[in-house]
C-alpha positions as CSV (number, residue, x, y, z in Angstrom):
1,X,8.1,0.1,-17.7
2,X,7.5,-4.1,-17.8
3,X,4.3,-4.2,-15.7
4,X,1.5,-1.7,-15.6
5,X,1.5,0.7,-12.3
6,X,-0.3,0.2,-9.4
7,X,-1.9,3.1,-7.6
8,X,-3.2,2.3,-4.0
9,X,-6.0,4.6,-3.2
10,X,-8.8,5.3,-1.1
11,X,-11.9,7.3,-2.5
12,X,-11.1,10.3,-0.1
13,X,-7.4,11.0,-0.9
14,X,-7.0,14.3,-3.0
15,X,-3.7,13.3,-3.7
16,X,-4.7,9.7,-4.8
17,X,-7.3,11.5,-7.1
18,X,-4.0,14.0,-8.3
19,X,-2.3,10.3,-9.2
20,X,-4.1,9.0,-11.1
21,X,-5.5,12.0,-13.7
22,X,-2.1,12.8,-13.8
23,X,-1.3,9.0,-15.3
24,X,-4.8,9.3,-17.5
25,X,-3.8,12.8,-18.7
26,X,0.3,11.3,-19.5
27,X,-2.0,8.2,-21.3
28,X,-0.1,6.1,-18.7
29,X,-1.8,2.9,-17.8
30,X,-2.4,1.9,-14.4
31,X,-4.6,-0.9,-12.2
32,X,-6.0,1.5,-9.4
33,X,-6.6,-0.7,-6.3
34,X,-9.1,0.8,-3.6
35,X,-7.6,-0.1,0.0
36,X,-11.3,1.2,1.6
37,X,-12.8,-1.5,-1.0
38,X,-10.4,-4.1,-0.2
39,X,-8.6,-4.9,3.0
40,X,-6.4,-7.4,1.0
41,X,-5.1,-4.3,-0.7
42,X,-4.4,-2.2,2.3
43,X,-2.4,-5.4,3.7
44,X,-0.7,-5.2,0.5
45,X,0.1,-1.4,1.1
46,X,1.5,-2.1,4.7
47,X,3.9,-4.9,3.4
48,X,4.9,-2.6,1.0
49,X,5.9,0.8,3.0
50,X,5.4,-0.7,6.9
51,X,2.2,2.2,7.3
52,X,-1.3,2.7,5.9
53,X,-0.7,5.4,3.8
54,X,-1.8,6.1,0.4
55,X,-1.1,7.0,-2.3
56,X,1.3,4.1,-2.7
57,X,2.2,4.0,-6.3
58,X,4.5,1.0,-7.2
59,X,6.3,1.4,-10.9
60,X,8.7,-1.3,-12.2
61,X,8.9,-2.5,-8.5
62,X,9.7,1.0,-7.1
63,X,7.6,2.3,-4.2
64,X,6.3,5.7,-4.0
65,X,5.1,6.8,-1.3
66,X,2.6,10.2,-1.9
67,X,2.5,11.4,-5.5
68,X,3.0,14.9,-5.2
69,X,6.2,14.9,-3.6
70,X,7.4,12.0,-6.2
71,X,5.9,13.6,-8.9
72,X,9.6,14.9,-10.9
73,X,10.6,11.4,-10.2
74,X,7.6,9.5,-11.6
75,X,7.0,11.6,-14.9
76,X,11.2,10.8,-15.2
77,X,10.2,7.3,-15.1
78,X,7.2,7.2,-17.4
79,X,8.0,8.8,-20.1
């Protein structure tokens, strides 16, 4: 990985939550940015994936939509 990953999140989102102790349990760094914080970052999320959906998890330029369902995927990638 070049850049750290970004995890779109809102406080709400079990699966956000999931996300992100997965990538603090893996001792995988991350910038989490809070869309219900910050309606810069859920613009962010919309140009990315064309919705309003989080988790959004972006990894060496590589969207992920959901975590759960990306989860063999993403632990491919990070380790």
């Amino acid at each position: 990985m070049t850049e750290p990953i970004k995890v779109y999140t809102i406080p709400t989102c079990s699966d956000c939550n999931y996300a992100k102790r997965y990538f603090t349990e893996q001792n995988v760094s991350y910038t989490e940015y809070n869309c219900s914080e910050n309606a810069k970052y859920a613009e962010e999320v919309k140009d990315l994936t064309g919705k309003q959906i989080v988790p959004t998890i972006v990894i060496d330029n590589k969207v992920f939509i959901g975590f759960a369902e990306n989860l063999k995927e993403i632990s491919e990638i990070i380790k």
